[in-house]
C-alpha positions in Angstrom: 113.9 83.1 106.6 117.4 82.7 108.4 119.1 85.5 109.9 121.8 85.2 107.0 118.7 85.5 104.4 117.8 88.7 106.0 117.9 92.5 104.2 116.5 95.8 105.0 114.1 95.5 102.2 112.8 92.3 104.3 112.7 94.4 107.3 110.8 97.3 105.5 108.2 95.3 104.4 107.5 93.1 107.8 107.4 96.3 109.4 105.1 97.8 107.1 103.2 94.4 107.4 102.8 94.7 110.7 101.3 98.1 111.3 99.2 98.4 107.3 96.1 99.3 108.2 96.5 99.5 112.2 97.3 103.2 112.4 95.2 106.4 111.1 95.8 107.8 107.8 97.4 111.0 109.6 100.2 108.7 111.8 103.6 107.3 110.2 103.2 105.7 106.4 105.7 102.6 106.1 106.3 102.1 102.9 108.0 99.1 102.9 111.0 100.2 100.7 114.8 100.1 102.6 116.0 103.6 101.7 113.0 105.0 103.5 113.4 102.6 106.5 115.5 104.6 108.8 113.6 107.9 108.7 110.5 105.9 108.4 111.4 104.4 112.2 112.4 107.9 113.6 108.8 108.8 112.5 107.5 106.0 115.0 109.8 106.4 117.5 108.3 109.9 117.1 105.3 108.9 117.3 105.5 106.3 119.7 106.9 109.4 122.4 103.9 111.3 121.3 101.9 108.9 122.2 103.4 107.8 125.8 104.2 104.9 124.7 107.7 104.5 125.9 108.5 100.6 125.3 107.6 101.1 122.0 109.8 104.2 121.7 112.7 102.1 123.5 112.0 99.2 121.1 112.4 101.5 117.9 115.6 103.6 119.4 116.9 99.7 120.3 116.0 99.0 116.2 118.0 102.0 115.1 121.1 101.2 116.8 120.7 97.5 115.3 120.6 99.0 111.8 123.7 101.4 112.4 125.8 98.4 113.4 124.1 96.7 110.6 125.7 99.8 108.4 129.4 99.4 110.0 129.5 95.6 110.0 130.1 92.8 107.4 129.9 89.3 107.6 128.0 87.6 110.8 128.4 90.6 112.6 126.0 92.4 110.0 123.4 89.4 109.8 123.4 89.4 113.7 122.8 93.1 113.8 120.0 93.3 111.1 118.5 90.0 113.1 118.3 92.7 116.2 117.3 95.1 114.5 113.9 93.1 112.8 113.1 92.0 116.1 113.7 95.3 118.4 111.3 97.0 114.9 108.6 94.2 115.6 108.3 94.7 119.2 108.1 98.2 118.7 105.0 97.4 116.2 103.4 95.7 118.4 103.7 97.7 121.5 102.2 100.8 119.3 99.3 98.7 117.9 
């Protein structure tokens, strides 16, 4: 997948990838679906706090910002954004697994 192939729907369901199965039943669902992705990350970042597990938290705030510029941009300027924003998410992941 190339940065220009990239969607929020791809981003929900790597990050849902990522984590199925690695946290308790009572800790953030992802569902995988792009209109639940936003509040879906606040819930880890969330979380991530909760937990003390402030690179993780950073990671996640970092992935929000990415997706906002994502929001506000067209063109390269949104593919480069939503590229940050998959990989800021993924770290995140895998600092809180």
């Amino acid at each position: 997948m190339t940065t220009t192939d990239l969607t929020t729907t791809d981003i929900a369901t790597l990050l849902r990838d990522k984590l199925e199965g690695r946290l308790g039943s009572r800790e953030p669902q992802i569902t995988g679906r792009p209109e639940t992705l936003i509040d879906e990350v606040i819930e880890l970042l969330d979380y991530a706090e909760m937990r003390g597990s402030e690179d993780a938290a950073d990671a996640f705030g970092d992935g929000l910002r990415a997706l906002g510029r994502a929001g506000r941009s067209t063109g390269p300027a949104h593919s480069h954004a939503l590229a940050a924003a998959r990989r800021s998410l993924l770290e995140g992941a895998s600092l809180l697994t």
